[in-house]
C-alpha angles and dihedrals in degrees: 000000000000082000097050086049090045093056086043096062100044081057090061113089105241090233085065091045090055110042084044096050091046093047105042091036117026109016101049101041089052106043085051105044100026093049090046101051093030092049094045106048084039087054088046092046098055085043092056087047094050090048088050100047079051092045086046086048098056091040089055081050090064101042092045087051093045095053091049092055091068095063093044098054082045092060090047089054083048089056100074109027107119097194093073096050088057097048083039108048100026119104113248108222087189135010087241089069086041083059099041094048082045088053101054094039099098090158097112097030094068099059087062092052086046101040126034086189093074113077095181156336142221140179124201117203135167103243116115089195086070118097112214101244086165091262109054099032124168115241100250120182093271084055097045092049100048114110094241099048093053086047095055085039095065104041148031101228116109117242137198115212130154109247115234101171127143104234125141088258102029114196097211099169125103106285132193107235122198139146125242117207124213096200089178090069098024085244134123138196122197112230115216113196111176123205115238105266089212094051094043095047081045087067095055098040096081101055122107093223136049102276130171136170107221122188118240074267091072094241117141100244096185130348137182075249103060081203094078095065109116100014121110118242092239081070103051111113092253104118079231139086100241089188101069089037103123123233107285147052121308136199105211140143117250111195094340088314120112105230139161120244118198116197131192139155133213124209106202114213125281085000121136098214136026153250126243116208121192138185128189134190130169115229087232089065088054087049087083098057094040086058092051081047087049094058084098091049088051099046093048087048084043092057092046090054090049093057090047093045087068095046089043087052099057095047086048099047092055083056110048096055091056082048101044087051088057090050096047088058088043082052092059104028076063092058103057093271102141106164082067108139117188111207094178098145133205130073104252110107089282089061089045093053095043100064090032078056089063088038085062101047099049077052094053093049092050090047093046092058095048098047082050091052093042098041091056096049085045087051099047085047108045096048083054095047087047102045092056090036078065101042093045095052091047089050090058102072102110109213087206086131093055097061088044080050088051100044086046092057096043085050097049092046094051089054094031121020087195115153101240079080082076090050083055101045088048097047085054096050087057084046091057100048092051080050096059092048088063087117095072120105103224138005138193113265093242095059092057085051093053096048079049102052087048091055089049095052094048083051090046085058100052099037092038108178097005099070129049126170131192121195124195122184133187106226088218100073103041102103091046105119120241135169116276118254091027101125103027096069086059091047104044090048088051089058104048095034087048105045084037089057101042133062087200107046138266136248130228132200128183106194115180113172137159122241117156106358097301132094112242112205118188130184120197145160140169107245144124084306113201138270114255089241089057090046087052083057093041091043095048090046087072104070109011121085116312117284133191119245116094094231091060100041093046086055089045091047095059094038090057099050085039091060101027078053101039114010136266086287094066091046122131110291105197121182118177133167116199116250088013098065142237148291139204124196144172136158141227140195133245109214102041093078117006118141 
């Protein structure tokens, strides 16, 4: 039975094995089970922090109200101490009795000592014989016209406001406003107690989520991010407005994160206006507690792989070591080993491998035999190709120049008899000799200058003033190897063609320098110079069939052995404008022959 299920399963095509198994044992399982617990505890986790941040909300509701209580029973208190009417409302005659009446007047300092909460008060009063101590302070016209001070004015409702003004010694923290009356003298003060900033952010520290307490004017009164303080809620860096946000909870994005926003108000007691409390948490900070929720999900989709891993692995394991054989012949077959025969049987793609695997090999051997055939015969040919390819274009260097050089200097020495005639004779003589050496298959550089500067002088002999050369070489690529005979041929084209062309002479300059790793070698003159349409004719001589003219075939000759020696990168380059001259150029690099 094991046997019959064994073959079964090498007849499937492994594409089918595998799409079947990770469907029916691992896709479906995981998708189910995995999108069900993970979705669900997910789903429980961001309702209990919704719920929380509801539950912190409230709490922050109580404590808030709790804190305010405190400044409200103060002013109470406030309303009917006499003794603050009198210091408030009596008519100073010298600032010693201002002081004196300052200095027995304890009514404000033992609320501090009796309630950290309270972080100042402050009592405004019109009376221009007061001094502002920061306690007992005259209304002045910045006073009167404050916001707060109109709306306590007016009525008799308490208010809460956070107090921006621009004092010297600003108070800038939320205040309790409310007016006194002095119905004795028909007057009224308005009392400011301001709550403590640090007790009031230390309420806020401790909760989980951003969470801030702004007044009905929109200005942040206390927040978990002390920053926040004194800023309106339109500015937070929300991307939305807080202030107009509803009573509730809200799913909104905060700068391109899906969060939850709770808002809440409190309206302390006997106050005219109200608090706004929000509290603000991004989904992504509630991701770390749904994944501790989703433990449970991941054991229950760990336990379904489990199952399928062992289901996966026998079906894998049939296959590897089908596999593994095929391997084991590739393996060999890599390593020379030609005589490899692969006997992997059934007729799934293993099967199917396996025998196109022999196919390939017979192939291979057949293939083998025949490149080995053909490359010796290749090999044989092209070194004899080669070897008279070279010897034919050596051999075509005419030395026509040198018998009109000859006649020039038997000539001379019959009219003359100078001895510069001796410094010629000697320079051809060199010339000869490097000449000799043409079967060589490289040179140094410097020696090809110096076969070139004594061709030069034997032509400045016999042109005299109607030929100059200049030759300027880079001493870092004198010792480069080059083909002999690879610069002489330009040279020697830019003189006749030059001095041919030109009543007045011509003038010839050899320039070799190095740029990028490579020697570049130019030829000029400044000569006739060619047509384009006889450039086109010199240009496609280089490399079309074989022509007569010695011009043509001494340029053929060196961008043949330029291209056959370096490449068709480093071939002759030739520019040329008629009436400015010519020039001739080719590159070599350095690092193909250097000693």
């Amino acid at each position: 039975m094991i046997t019959k299920w064994i073959r079964l399963t090498n007849n499937l095509k492994l594409k089918h094995k595998l799409i079947a198994s990770y469907i029916l044992i691992v896709m479906i399982p995981v998708l189910i089970v995995g999108g069900v617990v993970v979705g669900y505890f997910r789903a429980q986790a961001m309702d209990r922090a919704i719920e929380q941040a509801t539950n912190n909300v409230e709490k922050i509701k109580t404590q808030m109200g709790d804190m305010l209580q405190i400044p409200l029973d103060i002013s109470d208190t406030l309303l009917l101490d006499e003794s603050l009417e009198i210091i408030a409302t009596t008519r100073y005659e010298s600032v010693l009795e201002l002081t004196s009446a300052y200095r027995s007047y304890e009514g404000f300092q033992q609320y501090f000592k009796l309630y950290r909460e309270i972080g100042g008060m402050r009592f405004y009063y019109e009376n221009p014989t007061l001094i502002n101590n920061l306690e007992l302070i005259p209304v002045d016209e910045r006073v009167a016209d404050s916001y707060w001070y109109k709306q306590a004015k007016t009525s008799k409702s308490v208010r809460w406001y956070y107090i921006d003004d621009n004092e010297d010694i600003p108070v800038n923290k939320l205040s309790l406003i409310r007016q006194v009356p002095f119905p004795d003298r028909q007057t009224s003060g308005v009392l400011m107690i301001s709550l403590d900033q640090l007790e009031l952010n230390q309420m806020l520290s401790q909760e989980p989520f951003e969470t801030l307490i702004a007044d009905e004017r929109g200005y942040v009164v206390a927040a978990k991010n002390p920053a926040f303080v004194g800023r309106t809620l339109d500015k937070l860096d929300y991307d939305v407005d807080l202030s107009q946000a509803m009573k509730g909870s809200h799913k909104l994005d905060i700068n391109g994160e899906q969060s939850y926003m709770i808002v809440d108000e409190l309206t302390p007691e006997l106050s005219a206006n109200k608090l706004r409390i929000v509290s603000v948490f991004s989904t992504k900070a509630i991701v770390q507690d749904a994944n501790r929720v989703s433990v449970i999900g991941l054991l229950l989709i760990l336990l379904v792989l489990l199952i399928a891993l062992f289901f996966v692995y026998t079906v894998s394991l049939l296959t590897t070591n089908r596999l593994l054989g095929l391997s084991r012949h590739l393996n060999r077959l890599a390593l020379g080993d030609l005589n490899v025969v692969s006997r992997i049987d059934g007729n799934d793609e293993i099967g199917q491998l396996s025998r196109q695997f022999n196919y390939m090999v017979e192939s291979i051997r057949t293939l083998v035999r025949q490149v080995v055939e053909k490359t010796e015969q290749n090999n044989a040919l092209e070194l004899a190709q080669r070897e008279i390819k070279l010897k034919m274009m050596a051999s075509q260097i005419n030395p026509h120049f040198l018998f009109n050089a000859l006649e020039s200097i038997r000539m001379d020495a019959l009219m003359k008899g100078e001895k510069e005639i001796a410094n010629v004779v000697r320079l051809l003589a060199k010339l000869m000799r490097k000449n000799l050496e043409v079967g060589r298959d490289h040179i140094q550089l410097n020696e090809e200058v110096e076969m070139v500067k004594s061709y030069l002088e034997i032509q400045k002999f016999r042109y005299e003033e109607r030929l100059h050369y200049e030759l300027t070489v880079d001493p870092e690529a004198s010792r480069v190897q080059v083909p002999p005979l690879i610069i002489q041929p330009l040279v020697e084209n830019a003189v006749v063609h030059g001095v041919e062309g030109k009543e007045d002479g011509v003038k010839v300059e050899l320039i070799i320098h190095v740029r990028d790793h490579e020697v570049h070698v130019t030829v000029k003159d400044n000569g006739l110079g060619m047509t384009q349409e006889r450039l086109d004719q010199v240009v496609a001589s280089l490399t079309g069939p074989e022509e007569t003219g010695r011009s043509r075939i001494g340029l053929r000759n060196v961008h043949q052995r330029l291209v056959m020696t370096y490449g068709e990168q480093h071939g002759l380059r030739i520019t040329s404008l008629y009436g400015e001259g010519t020039a001739f150029s080719f590159s070599v690099p350095m690092n193909h022959f250097y000693v």
